[in-house]
C-alpha positions as a Markdown table, in Angstrom:
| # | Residue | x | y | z |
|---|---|---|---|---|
| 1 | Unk | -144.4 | 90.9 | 252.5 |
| 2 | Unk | -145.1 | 90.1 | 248.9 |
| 3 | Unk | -141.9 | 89.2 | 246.6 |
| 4 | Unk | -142.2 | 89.8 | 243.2 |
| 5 | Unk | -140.3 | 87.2 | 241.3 |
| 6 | Unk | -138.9 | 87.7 | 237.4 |
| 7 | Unk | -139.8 | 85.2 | 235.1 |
| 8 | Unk | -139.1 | 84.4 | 231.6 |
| 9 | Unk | -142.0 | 83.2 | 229.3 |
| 10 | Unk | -141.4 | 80.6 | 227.2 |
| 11 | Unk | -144.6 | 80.0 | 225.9 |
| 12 | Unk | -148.6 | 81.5 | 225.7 |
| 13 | Unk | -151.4 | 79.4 | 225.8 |
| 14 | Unk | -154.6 | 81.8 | 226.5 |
| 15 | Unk | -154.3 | 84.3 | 228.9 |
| 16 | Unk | -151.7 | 81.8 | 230.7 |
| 17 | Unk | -148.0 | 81.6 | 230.2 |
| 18 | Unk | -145.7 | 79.0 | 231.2 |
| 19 | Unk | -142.3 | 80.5 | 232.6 |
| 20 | Unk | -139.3 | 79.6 | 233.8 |
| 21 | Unk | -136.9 | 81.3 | 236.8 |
| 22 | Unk | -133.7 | 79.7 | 238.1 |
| 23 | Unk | -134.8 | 76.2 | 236.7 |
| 24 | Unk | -138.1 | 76.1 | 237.8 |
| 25 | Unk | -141.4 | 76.7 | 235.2 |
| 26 | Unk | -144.2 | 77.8 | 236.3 |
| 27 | Unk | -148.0 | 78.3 | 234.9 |
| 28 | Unk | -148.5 | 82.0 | 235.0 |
| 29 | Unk | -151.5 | 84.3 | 234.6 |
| 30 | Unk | -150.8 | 86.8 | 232.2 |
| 31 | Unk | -154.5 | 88.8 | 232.8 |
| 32 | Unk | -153.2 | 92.0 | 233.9 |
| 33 | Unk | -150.2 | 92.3 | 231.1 |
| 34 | Unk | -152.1 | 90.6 | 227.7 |
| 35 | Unk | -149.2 | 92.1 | 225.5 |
| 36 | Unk | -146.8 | 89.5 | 226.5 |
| 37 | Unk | -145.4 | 87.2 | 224.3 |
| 38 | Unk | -142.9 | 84.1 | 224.3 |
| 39 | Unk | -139.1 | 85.8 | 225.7 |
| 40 | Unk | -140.5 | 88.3 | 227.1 |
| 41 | Unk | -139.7 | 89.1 | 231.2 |
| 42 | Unk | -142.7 | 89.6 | 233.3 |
| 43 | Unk | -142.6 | 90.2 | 237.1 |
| 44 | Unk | -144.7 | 87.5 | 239.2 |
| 45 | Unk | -146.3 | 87.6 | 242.3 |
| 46 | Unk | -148.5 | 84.5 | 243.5 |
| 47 | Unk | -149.2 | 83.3 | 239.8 |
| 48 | Unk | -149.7 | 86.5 | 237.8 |
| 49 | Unk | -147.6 | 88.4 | 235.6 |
| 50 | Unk | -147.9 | 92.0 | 237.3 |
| 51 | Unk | -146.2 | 94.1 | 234.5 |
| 52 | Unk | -143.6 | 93.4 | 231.6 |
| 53 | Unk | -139.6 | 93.7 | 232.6 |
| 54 | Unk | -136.8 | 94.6 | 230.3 |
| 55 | Unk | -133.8 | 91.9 | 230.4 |
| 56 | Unk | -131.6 | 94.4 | 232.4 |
| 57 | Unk | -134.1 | 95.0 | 234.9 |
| 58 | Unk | -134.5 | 91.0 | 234.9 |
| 59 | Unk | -131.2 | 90.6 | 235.8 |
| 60 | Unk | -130.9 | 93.3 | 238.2 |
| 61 | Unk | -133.9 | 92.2 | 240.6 |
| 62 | Unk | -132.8 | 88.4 | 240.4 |
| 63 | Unk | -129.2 | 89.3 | 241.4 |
| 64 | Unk | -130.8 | 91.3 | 244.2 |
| 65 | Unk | -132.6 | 88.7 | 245.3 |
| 66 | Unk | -130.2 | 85.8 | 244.8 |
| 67 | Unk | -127.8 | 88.6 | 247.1 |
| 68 | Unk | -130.7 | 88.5 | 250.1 |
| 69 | Unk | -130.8 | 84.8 | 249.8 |
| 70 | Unk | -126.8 | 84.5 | 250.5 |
| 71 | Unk | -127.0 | 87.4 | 253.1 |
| 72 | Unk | -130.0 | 85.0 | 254.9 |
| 73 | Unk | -127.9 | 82.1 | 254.6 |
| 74 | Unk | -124.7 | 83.5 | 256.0 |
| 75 | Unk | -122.9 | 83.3 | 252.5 |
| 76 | Unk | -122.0 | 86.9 | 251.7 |
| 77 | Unk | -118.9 | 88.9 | 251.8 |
| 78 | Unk | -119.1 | 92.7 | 250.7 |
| 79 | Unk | -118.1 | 92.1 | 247.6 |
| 80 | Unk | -120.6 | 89.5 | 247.1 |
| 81 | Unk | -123.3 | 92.2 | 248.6 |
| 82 | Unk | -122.3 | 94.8 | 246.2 |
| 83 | Unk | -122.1 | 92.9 | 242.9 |
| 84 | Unk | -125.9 | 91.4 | 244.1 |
| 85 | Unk | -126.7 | 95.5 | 244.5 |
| 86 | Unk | -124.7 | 97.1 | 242.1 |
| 87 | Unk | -127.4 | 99.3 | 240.7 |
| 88 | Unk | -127.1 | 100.9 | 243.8 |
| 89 | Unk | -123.5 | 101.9 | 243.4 |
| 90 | Unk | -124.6 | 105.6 | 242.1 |
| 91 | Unk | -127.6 | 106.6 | 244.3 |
| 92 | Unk | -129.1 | 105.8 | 248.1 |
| 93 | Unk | -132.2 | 103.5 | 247.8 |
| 94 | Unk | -134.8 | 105.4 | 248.7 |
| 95 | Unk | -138.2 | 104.5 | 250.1 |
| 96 | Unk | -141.5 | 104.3 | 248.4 |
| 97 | Unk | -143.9 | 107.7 | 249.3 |
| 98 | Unk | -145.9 | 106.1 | 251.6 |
| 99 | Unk | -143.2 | 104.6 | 253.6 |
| 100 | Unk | -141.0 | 107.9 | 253.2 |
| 101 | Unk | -144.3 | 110.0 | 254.8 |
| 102 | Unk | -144.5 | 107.6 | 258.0 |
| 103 | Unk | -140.7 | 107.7 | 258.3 |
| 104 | Unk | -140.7 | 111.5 | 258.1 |
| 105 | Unk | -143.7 | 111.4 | 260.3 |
| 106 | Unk | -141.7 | 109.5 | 263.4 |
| 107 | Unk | -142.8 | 106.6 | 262.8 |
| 108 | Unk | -140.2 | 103.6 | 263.3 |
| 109 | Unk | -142.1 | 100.2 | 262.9 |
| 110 | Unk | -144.6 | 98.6 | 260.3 |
């Protein structure tokens, strides 16, 4: 499984970007989203900007993650879980189509 990690951008050089996320920078392909620009958020998977992120959404997906991390490590209470998850506090995560069909359809593994 894939993670998608946000970055910032701090600056554009080409069709590359170098970008920063919880201290670390980054060179970054920015091929599939050529309308970024320096500030803006862009979601990275192995070395490539996949699509342009608003801050909130930024924020949200790094809390979530940073939430796994201390669930992995053994450092989470519940409220530590549902401030990492707290855009789930309204709805039920829900699962993407392809992975709702299969579920529907029985299955229960990968």
């Amino acid at each position: 499984m894939c993670l998608g990690l946000p970055m910032r951008i701090e600056e554009v050089d080409g069709s590359f970007a170098l970008c920063r996320a919880e201290g670390a920078r980054e060179r970054v392909d920015l091929a599939l989203v050529p309308e970024a620009r320096a500030g803006d958020h862009v979601l990275v998977f192995q070395g490539t900007a996949r699509r342009l992120l608003d801050a909130d959404e930024a924020r949200l997906i790094t809390d979530a993650l940073a939430g796994v991390a201390a669930i992995m490590a053994g450092e989470a209470d519940a409220a530590a879980i549902d401030r990492a998850f707290a855009d789930l506090a309204d709805r039920e995560p829900t699962l993407p189509p392809h992975l709702a069909a299969a579920y529907a359809a029985g299955r229960k593994e990968a």
